[in-house]
N, C-alpha and C positions, 0 to 999 in steps of 0.2 A: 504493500500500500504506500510506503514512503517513499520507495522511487516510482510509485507512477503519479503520484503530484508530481515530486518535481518534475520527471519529463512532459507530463502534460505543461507544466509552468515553460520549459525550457522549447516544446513544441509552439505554443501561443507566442512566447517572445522573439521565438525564430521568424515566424508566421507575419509578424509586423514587421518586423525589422527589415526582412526580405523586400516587401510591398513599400515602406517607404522609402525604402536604399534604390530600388527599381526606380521609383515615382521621383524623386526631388534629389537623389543620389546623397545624400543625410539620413542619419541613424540617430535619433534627436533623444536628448537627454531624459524627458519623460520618460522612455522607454532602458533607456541602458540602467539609469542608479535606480529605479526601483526594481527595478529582476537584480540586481545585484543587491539589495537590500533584503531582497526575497530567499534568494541563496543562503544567506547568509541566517536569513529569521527561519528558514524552512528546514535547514541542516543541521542548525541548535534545538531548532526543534525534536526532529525525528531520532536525533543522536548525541545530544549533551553538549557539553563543553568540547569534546572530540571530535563534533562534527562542527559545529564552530572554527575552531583552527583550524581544521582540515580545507574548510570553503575561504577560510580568510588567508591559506595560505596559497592556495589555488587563485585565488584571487589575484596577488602580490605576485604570483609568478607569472602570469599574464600582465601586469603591469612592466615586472622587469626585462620580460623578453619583448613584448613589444613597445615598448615606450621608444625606445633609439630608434624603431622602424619610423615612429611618428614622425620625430625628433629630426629627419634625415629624408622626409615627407615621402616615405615607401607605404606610409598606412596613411588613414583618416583617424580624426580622434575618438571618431564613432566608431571603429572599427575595435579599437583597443580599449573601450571601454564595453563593449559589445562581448567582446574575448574575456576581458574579466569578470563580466557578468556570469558567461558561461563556465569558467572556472569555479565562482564562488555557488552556480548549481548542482557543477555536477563532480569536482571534485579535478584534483592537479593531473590523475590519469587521463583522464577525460579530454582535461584542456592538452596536451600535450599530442595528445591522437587528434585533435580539432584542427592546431595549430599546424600539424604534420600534414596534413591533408589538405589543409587551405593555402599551402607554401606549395606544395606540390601542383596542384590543381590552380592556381594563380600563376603560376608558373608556366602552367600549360597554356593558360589561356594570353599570357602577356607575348607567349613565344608565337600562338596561332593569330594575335593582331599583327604582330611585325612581318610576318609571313602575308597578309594577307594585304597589307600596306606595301607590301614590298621594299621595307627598309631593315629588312636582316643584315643586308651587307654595310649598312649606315651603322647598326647597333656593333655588330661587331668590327668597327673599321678602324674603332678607338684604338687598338693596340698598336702600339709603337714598335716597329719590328727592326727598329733600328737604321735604317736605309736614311735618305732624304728627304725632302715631304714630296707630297702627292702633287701631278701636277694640277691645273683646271682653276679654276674660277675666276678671279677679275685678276689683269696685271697692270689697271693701269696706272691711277696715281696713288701716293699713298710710301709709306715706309719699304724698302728692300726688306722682306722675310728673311729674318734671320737664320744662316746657312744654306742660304738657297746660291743653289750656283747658275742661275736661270738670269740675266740681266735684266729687269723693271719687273720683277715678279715682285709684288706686293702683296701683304698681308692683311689688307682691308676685312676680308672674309675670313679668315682663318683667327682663330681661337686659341692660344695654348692650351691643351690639358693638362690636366693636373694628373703625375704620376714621374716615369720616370724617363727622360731621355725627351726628345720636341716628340709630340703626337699634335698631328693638326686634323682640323674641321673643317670643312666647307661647309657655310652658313645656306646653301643651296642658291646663291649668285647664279651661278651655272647650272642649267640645265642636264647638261652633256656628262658632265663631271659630278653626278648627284651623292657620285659614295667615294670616300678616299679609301684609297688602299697604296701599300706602300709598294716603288714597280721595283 
């Protein structure tokens, strides 16, 4: 009987949360702190002070593993307060097979956009493989790109990355030239 409240609880807040994350892309606060309130009053309930810690710790560990996703804006704050809700219902196993699964499956789906945009070779093009930079986009006025052995090759378009060694970008100026890769 006390896990099928909660899943019915954790089914009902999945159930909105879904429909408004669809609808207005927000997971809005009404909804995240009281299902984590509910966790938390529903698990001291069923289970004492035992189940208490257990959801408060569940809880906390969904705060600490996604909070730097936030932080580094890989999540929404709806997202990670949604994740500790589900933590503080159903317990730090739980949340851990949640979070497994939505990294995996998020992952899938961020690789089938790029695929489907056709800028897989854009997302992978960052790496710096040591060479020169790429040729393409604007040469005309503007700074000489640093290491370029090309004469009025300018870096109007071109970005440093951050990492190690020159990786450049084309801002998409060129058409032609729409992914760097290193020749």
């Amino acid at each position: 009987m006390n896990s099928l409240v909660i899943n019915l609880v954790l089914v009902a807040v999945l159930a909105v949360a879904v429909m408004t994350d669809l609808r207005s892309r927000r997971i809005p606060n009404l909804l995240t702190f009281p299902a984590l309130g509910l966790g938390l009053l529903l698990n001291s309930a069923f289970l004492g002070l035992d189940g208490l810690k257990t959801s408060g710790e569940a809880a906390l560990l969904a705060l600490a593993i996604l909070l730097p996703l936030y932080m580094f804006k890989g999540l929404g704050a709806g997202d990670v307060k949604l994740m500790a809700a589900i933590g503080a219902l159903k317990g730090p196993e739980f949340f851990i097979y949640t979070f497994a699964w939505a990294a995996i499956f998020g992952g899938g789906m961020a690789m089938l956009g790029l695929l489907r945009s056709r800028r897989v070779g854009l997302a992978f093009s960052q790496v710096d493989c040591g060479k020169r930079r790429p040729r393409g986009c604007s040469r005309s006025r503007g700074v000489t790109c640093p290491g370029s052995d090309e004469p009025g090759a300018t870096d109007n378009n071109r970005v440093p990355q951050y990492g190690v060694g020159r990786s450049w970008r084309c801002r998409g100026h060129c058409r032609s030239h729409a992914t760097t890769r290193c020749d």
